[in-house]
C-alpha positions in Angstrom: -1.9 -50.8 -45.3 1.0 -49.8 -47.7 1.4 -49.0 -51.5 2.7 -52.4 -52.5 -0.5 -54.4 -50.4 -2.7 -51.6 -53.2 -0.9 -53.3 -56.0 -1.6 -56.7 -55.0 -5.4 -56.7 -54.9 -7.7 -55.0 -58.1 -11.0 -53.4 -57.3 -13.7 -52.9 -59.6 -12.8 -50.0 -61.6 -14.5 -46.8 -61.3 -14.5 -43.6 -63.7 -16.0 -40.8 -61.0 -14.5 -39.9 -56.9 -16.1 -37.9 -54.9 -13.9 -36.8 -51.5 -15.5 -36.0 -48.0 -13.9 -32.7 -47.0 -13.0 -32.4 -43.4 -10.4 -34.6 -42.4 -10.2 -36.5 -46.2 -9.2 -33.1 -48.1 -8.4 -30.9 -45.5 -7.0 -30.7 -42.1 -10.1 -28.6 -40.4 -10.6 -31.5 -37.7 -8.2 -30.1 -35.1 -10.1 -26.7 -35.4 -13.5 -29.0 -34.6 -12.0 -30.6 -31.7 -10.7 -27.6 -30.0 -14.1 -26.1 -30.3 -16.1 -28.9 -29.4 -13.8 -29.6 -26.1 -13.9 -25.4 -24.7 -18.0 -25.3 -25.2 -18.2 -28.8 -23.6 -15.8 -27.9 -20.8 -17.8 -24.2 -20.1 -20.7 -27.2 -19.9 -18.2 -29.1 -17.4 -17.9 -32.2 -19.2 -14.7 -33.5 -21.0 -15.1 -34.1 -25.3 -13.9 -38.1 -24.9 -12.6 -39.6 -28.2 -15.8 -41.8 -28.0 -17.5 -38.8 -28.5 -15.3 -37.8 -31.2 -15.7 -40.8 -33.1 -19.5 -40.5 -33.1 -19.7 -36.9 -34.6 -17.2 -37.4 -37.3 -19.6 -37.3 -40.6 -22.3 -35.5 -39.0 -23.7 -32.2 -39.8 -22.9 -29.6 -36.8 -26.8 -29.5 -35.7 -26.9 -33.2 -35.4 -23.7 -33.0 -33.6 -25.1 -30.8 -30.4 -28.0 -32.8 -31.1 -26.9 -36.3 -30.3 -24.2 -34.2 -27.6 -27.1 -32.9 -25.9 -28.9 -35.9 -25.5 -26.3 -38.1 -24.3 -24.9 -35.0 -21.8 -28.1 -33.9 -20.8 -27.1 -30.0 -21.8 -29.2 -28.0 -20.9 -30.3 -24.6 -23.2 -31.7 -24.2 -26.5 -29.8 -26.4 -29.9 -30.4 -23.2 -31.9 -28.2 -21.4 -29.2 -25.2 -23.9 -28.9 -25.2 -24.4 -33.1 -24.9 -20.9 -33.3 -22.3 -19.9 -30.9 -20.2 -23.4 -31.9 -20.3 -21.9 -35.7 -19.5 -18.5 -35.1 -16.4 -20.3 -32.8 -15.5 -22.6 -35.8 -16.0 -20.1 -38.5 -13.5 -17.8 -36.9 -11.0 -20.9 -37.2 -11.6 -22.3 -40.6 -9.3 -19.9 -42.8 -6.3 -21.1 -42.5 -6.7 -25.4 -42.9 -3.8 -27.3 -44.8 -4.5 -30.3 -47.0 -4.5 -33.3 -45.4 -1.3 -35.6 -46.7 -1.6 -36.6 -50.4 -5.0 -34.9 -50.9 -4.0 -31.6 -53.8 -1.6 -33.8 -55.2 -4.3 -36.9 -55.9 -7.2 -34.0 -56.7 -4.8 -32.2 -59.3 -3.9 -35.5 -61.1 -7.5 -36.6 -61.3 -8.4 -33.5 -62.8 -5.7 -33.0 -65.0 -6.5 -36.7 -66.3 -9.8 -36.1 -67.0 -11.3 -37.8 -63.7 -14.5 -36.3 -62.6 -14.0 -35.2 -58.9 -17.0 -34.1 -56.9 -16.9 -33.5 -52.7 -19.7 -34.3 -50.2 -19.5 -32.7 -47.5 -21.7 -32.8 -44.3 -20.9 -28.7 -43.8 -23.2 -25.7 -44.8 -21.9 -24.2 -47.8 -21.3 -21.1 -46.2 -18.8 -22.5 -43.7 -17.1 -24.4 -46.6 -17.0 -21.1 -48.4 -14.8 -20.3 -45.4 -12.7 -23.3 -45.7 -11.9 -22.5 -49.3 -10.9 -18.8 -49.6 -7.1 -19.6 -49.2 -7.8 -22.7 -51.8 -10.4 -21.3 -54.4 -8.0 -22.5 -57.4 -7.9 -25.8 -56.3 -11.4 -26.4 -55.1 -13.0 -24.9 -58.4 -11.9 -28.2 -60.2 -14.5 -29.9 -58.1 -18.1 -30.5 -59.9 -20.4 -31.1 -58.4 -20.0 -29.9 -54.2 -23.1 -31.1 -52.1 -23.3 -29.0 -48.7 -24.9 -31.6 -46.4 -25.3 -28.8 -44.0 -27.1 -26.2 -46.4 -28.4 -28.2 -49.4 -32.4 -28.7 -48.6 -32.4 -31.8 -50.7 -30.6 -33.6 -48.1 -33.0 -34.5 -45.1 -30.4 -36.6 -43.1 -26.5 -37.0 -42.3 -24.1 -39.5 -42.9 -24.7 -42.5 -42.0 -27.7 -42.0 -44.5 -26.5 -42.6 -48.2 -28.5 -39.6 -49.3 -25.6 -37.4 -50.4 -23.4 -39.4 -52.1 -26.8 -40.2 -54.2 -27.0 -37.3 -54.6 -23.8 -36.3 -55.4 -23.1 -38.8 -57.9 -26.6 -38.0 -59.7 -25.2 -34.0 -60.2 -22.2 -35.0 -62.3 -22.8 -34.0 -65.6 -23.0 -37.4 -66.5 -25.0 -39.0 -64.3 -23.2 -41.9 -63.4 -24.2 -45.2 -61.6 -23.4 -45.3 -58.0 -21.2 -48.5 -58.7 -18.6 -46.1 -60.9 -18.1 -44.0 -58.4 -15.0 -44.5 -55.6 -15.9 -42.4 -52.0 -12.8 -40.9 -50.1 -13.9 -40.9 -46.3 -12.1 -40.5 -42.8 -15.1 -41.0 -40.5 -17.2 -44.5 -39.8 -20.4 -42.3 -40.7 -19.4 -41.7 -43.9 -17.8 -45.2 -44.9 -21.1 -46.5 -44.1 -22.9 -44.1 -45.8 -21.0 -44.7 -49.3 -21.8 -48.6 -48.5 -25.4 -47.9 -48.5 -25.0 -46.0 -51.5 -23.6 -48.9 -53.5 -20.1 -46.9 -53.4 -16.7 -48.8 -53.1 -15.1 -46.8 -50.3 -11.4 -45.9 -49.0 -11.6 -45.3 -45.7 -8.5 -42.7 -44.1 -9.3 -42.4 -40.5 -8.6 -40.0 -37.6 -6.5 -41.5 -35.8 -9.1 -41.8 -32.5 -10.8 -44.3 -35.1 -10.6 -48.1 -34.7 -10.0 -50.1 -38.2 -12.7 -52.0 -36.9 -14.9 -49.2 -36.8 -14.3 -48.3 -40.8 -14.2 -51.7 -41.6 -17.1 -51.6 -44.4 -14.5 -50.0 -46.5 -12.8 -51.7 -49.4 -9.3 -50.0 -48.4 -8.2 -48.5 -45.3 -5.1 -46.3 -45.5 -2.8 -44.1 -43.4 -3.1 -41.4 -45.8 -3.9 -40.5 -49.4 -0.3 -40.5 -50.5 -0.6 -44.5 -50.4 -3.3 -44.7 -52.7 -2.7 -46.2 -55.7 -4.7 -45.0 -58.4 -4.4 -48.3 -61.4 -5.6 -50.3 -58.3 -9.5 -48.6 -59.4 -8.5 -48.0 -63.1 -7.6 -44.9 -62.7 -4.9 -43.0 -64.6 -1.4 -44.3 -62.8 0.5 -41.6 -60.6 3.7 -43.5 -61.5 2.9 -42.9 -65.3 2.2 -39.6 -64.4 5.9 -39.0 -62.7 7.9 -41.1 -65.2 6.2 -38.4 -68.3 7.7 -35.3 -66.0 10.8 -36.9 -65.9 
């Protein structure tokens, strides 16, 4: 979908977004996949892009968990979610924003917009993620580690974090004022069950079809069009510059 098919259509307007992080904010997905296929192939099976699709959204020990199942691994979870984390971690310094991502973040923030992430990572690994970014994500309030935070018992596809997610921004707001950014059909259906319009910005091993609970699918952030939501115009925000 392109910037002028935004323009045509309004969505109810929100005043909160909250961004997934891998693969929505930052590019950290290829480091997942390289990972995921060299423990799988030590294993002797082959990481499919069905697999793929099924872990996107999920937090790593759910991951090896469904992995397992399906594989029939043998060894202990506690052993494999170790050594895949350690493997990861290792990785993670070094990820680039995804296309359009710091430029939409810094405009919301600069217009006032609160901007909060849910992420299905452990805060420690997200810690990793950040270190060449700390400017940019300290503008983000609140950040919910799906992976770490004890509050939330289950993964995307559960609407549990985006609750609460949106229930830790200073101001409390309803679930209906808040726009989801998501790449994976985990989350999209998560922020559904949350009562969250979502814009879906799939890998590309994902089917439209498979995000289609989403209000918006895109090829990347930089088509988004803010006004479409009621958010402070990009355009605006250029033409003032100029």
């Amino acid at each position: 979908m392109c910037e002028r098919n935004c323009r045509r259509k309004l969505y109810k307007p929100v005043n909160h977004v909250i961004f997934d992080l891998d693969g929505t904010l930052l590019d950290t997905e290829p480091v997942y996949l390289e990972v995921f296929t060299e423990m799988l192939k030590e294993r002797g099976h082959m990481y499919t892009t069905k697999l793929q699709s099924q872990m996107l959204g999920r937090t790593t020990e759910k991951c090896w968990q469904v992995l397992m199942e399906q594989l029939k691994l043998s060894g202990s979870l506690s052993d494999i979610v170790t050594e895949y984390k350690k493997r990861a971690y290792d990785r993670l310094a070094n990820c680039q924003f995804m296309p359009g991502a710091e430029k939409l973040a810094n405009h919301l923030h600069k217009k006032n917009v609160p901007i909060g992430i849910a992420t299905s990572s452990s805060e420690h690994t997200c810690l990793r993620k950040f270190e060449p970014h700390q400017t940019f994500f300290n503008m983000f309030n609140p950040i919910v580690y799906g992976g770490s935070d004890p509050t939330i018992k289950e993964s995307k596809p559960n609407p549990a974090i985006f609750i609460v997610c949106a229930q830790r921004f200073p101001d409390n707001p309803c679930p209906e004022d808040c726009l989801v950014f998501e790449d994976s059909p985990n989350g999209v259906v998560a922020a559904k069950e949350a009562g969250m319009q979502c814009v879906a910005i799939p890998d590309p091993v994902i089917s439209r079809d498979a995000v289609k609970d989403a209000v918006l699918i895109l090829n990347s952030m930089e088509e988004f069009v803010p006004e479409s939501f009621g958010l402070p115009s990009l355009i605006r925000l250029y033409q003032e510059t100029q």
